[in-house]
C-alpha positions in Angstrom: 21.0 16.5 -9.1 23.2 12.9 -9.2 24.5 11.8 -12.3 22.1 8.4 -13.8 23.2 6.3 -16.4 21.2 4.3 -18.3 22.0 0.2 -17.8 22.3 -2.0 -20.3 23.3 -5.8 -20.4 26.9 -6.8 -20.2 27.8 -3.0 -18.9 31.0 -2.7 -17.0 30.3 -1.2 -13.5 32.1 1.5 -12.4 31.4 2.5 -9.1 30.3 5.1 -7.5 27.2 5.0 -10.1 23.6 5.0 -10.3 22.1 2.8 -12.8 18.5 3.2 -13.8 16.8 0.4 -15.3 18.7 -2.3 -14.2 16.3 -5.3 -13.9 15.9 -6.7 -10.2 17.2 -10.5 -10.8 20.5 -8.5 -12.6 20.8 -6.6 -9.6 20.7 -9.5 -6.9 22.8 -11.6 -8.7 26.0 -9.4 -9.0 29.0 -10.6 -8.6 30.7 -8.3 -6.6 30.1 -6.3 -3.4 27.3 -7.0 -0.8 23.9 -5.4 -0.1 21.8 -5.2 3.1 20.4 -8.2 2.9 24.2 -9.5 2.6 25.3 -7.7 5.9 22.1 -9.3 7.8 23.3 -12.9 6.6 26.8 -12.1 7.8 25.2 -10.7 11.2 23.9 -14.5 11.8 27.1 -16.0 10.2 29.6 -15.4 7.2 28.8 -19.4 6.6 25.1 -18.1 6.2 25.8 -15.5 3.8 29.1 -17.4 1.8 26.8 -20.6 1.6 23.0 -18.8 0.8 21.7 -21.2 -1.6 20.3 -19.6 -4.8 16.4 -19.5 -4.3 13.7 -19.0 -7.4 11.2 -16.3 -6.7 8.8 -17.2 -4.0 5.0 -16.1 -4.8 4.9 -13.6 -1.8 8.2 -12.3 -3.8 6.5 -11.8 -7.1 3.2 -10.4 -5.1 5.6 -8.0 -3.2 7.0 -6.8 -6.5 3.5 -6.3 -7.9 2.9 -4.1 -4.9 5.6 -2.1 -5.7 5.3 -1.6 -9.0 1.5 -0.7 -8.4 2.5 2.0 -6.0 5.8 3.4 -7.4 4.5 3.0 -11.0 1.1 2.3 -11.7 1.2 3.3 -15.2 3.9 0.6 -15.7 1.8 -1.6 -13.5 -1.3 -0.8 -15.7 0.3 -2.5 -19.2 2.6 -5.3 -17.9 0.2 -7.0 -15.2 -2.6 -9.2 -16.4 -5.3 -9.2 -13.6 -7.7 -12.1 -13.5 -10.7 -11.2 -11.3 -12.5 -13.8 -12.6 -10.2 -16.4 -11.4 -9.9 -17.6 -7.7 -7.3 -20.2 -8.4 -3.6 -20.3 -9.6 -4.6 -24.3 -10.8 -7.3 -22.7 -13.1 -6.7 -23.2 -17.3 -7.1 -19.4 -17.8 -4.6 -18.9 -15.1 -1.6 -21.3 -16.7 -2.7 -19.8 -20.3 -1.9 -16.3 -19.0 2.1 -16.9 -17.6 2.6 -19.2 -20.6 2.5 -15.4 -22.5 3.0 -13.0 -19.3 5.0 -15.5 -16.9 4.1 -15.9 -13.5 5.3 -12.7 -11.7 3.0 -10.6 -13.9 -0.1 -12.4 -13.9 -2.6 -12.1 -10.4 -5.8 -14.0 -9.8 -8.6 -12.3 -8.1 -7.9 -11.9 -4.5 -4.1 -11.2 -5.3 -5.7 -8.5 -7.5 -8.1 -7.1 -5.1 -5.3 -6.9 -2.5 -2.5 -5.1 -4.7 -5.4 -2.7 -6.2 -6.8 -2.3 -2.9 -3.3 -0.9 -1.2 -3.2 1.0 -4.3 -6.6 2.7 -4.3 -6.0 3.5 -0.5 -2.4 4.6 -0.9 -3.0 7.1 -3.7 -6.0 8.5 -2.1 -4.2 9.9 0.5 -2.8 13.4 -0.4 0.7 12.9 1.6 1.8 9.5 0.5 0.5 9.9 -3.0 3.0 13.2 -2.7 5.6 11.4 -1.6 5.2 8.1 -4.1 4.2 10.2 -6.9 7.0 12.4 -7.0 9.4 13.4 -9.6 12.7 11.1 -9.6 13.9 7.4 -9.8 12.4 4.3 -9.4 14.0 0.8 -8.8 17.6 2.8 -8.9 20.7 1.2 -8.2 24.3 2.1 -6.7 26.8 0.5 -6.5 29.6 2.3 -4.4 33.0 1.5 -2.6 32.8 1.9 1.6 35.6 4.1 2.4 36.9 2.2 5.3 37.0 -1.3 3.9 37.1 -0.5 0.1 34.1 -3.1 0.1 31.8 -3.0 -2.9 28.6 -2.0 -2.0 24.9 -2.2 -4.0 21.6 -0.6 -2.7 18.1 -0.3 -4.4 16.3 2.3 -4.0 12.5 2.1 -4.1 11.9 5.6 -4.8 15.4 8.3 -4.9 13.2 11.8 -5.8 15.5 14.8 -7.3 15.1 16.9 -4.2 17.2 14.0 -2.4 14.6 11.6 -0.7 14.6 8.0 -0.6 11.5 6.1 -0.2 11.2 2.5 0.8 8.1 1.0 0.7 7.3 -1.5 2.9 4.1 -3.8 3.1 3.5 -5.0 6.6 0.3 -6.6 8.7 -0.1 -3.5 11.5 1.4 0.1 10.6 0.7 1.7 13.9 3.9 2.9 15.2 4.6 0.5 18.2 4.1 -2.6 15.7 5.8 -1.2 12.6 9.1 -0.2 15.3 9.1 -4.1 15.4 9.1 -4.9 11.8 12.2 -2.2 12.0 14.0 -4.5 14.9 12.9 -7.6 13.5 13.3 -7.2 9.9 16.6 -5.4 10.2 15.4 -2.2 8.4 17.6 -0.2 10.8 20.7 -0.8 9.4 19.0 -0.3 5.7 18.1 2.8 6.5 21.2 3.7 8.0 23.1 1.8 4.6 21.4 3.8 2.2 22.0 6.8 3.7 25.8 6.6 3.8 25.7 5.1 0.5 24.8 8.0 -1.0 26.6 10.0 0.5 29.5 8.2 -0.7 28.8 8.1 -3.8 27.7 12.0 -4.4 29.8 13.8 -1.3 26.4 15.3 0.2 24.6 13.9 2.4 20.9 12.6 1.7 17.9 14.7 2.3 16.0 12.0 4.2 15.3 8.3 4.2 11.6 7.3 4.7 9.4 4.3 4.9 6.4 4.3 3.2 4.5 1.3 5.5 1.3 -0.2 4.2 -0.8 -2.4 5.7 -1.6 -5.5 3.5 -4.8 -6.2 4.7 -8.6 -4.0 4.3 -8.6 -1.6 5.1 -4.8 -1.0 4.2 -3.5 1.7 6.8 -0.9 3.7 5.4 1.9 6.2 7.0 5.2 7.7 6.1 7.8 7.3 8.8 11.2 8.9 9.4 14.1 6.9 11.5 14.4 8.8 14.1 18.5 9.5 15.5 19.0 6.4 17.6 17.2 3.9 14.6 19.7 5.6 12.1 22.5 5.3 15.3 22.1 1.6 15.7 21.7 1.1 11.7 25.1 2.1 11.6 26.8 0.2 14.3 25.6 -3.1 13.1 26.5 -2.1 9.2 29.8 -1.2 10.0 30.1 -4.3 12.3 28.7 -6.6 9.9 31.0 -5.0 7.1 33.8 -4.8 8.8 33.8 -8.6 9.4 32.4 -9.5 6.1 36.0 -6.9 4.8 37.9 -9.7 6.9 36.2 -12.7 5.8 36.8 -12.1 2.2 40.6 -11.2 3.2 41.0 -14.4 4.6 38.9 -16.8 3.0 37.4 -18.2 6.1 33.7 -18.1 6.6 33.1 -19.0 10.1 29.2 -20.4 10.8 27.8 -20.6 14.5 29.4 -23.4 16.5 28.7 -25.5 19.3 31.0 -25.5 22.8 29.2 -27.1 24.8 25.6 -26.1 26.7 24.6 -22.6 27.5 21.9 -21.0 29.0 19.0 -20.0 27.1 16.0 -17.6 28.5 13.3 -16.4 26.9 13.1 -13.2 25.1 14.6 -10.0 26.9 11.0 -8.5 26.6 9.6 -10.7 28.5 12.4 -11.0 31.2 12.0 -6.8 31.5 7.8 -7.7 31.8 8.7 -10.6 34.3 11.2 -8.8 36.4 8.7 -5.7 36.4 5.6 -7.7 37.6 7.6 -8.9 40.0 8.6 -5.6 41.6 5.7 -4.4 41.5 4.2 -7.2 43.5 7.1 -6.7 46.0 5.7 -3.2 46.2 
């Protein structure tokens, strides 16, 4: 079992550690060291991630989080979120009265209601996942650990980190099927989180972790649900564009010099590589 320590403000961090309780706006705003999200900002640019302008919590932000909390703890969920079924718009009286007490992240009207206690309900029905969410261990964990090769600072966040050594992410998403969730993976960059976490642990503790999952809900009725584990190429590529990403981001902070995307001159542009493969594969078979 990993060692947790118990956060509390002002704390000195001393990595490697795992700090339970630390609240999520303490977390993102860190000082030091780079997370995922980081590493995908320096894959588009280190200008992108040096200059990332300080953004409030968007609503789909504080909805996400509700989500969360309503899956990985609903009894937590149950006392600090005020549900208004009553009330179909964020403009309505009772609506402002409620986050002048609760605040805004913690306060849903009724079809933000129905939606978070609808993934809930279907979630938590269903013997696997509710298994898997349900079990004993850590939520919203943090660690902060050192990368071997670059001596880089590193913080992950665990959604769920159970005792036997699995790490859960949940992950809302509009089709869970397996050949549409694979591009929320590509698209979203969840590759090289998966493949981050991993080693991040094992960093940190000198074993390796059990398994990384996605938990992948659907967040529209009828909220489809599965579990899905990266398979060795996902976790393959997760690695190669980490290590790329914080290898450069290692030399950046060296150097000082945050290089953005420039312009040389014209290039050529196609559409998406998909669609070349679908066009070049029409073609042939029209030649045959």
């Amino acid at each position: 079992m990993i060692e947790v320590i118990q956060y509390t403000p002002g704390m000195t961090i001393e990595p490697p550690c795992f700090i339970e309780g630390m609240p999520n706006d303490v977390y993102h705003s860190h000082p030091e060291g780079v997370s995922s999200s980081g590493l995908k900002l320096v894959e588009r640019s280190p200008a992108h991630y040096r200059y990332q302008a300080a953004r409030a919590p968007s609503r789909a932000m504080e909805i996400g989080t509700a989500i969360h909390t309503a899956l990985l703890e609903p009894e937590r969920f149950a006392t600090d979120y005020v549900l208004l079924k009553d009330v179909k718009d964020r403009r309505a009286s009772e609506y402002k009265a409620a986050t002048k007490v609760h605040g805004t992240e913690c306060v849903l009207v009724a079809s933000e209601a129905d939606q978070v206690a609808g993934m809930q309900e279907a979630v938590l029905s269903n013997p696997a996942m509710s298994e898997r969410l349900n079990a004993e261990g850590w939520r919203e964990l943090s660690l902060f650990v050192r990368d071997p090769e670059t001596g880089v600072l590193i913080r992950v966040r665990y959604d769920l980190l159970t005792v036997s050594g699995i790490a859960v992410d949940l992950k809302s998403c509009q089709d869970v099927r397996p050949d549409e969730f694979s591009k929320s993976i590509f698209n979203y960059g969840y590759d090289l989180q998966a493949a981050l976490y991993a080693d991040a642990f094992e960093w940190a503790t000198g074993a390796p972790l059990g398994a990384f999952e996605f938990a992948a809900v659907e967040k529209e009725m009828p909220h489809g649900h599965k579990l899905y584990l990266p398979d060795e190429t996902m976790m393959q590529e997760g690695r190669r564009r980490y290590r790329e990403a914080l290898n450069l981001f290692a030399e950046c902070e060296h150097s000082g010099d945050w290089p953005g995307i420039t312009c040389d001159g014209p290039e050529l542009i196609s559409l998406p590589s998909w669609r070349v493969a679908q066009i070049e594969n029409e073609i042939e078979q029209e030649i045959f």
